[in-house]
C-alpha positions, 0 to 999 in steps of 0.5 A: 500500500505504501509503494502504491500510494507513494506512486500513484496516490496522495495525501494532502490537508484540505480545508475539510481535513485530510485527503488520501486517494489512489488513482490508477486507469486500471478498472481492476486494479481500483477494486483490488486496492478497494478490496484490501482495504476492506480486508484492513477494516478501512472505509472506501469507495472507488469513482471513476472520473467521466470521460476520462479512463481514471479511477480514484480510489478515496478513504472515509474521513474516519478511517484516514488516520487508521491507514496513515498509521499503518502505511507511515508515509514520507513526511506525513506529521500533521496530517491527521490533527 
């Protein structure tokens, strides 16, 4: 998950709170990451963007921080205040 999110995907702060997404073309892909997840407990949901061939792969507010203690990304300090 880690080297999935350090290549395909991003945190970032946002007025809201924090945003973790993973982005892939591939249909499969999307709802492997979503599966995995699910087998880790953490809250998902997969949107594809229209006219584009563009996954996303989003994480529930409530399960931001569950994910970014077990991945322990780069430089992540601060993002889940």
């Amino acid at each position: 998950m880690k080297g999935l999110l350090d290549t395909d995907g991003t945190i970032a702060r946002t007025k809201t709170g924090t945003r973790i997404a993973f982005y892939t073309s591939s249909s499969k892909l999307a709802r492997q990451i979503s599966d995995f997840l699910n087998i880790l407990s953490i809250k998902n949901g997969i949107s594809k963007a229209r006219n584009r061939n563009n996954n996303s792969i989003y994480v529930y507010q409530r399960d931001k921080a569950k994910l970014l203690k077990i991945i322990k990304p780069f430089r992540a300090r601060g993002l889940t205040e």
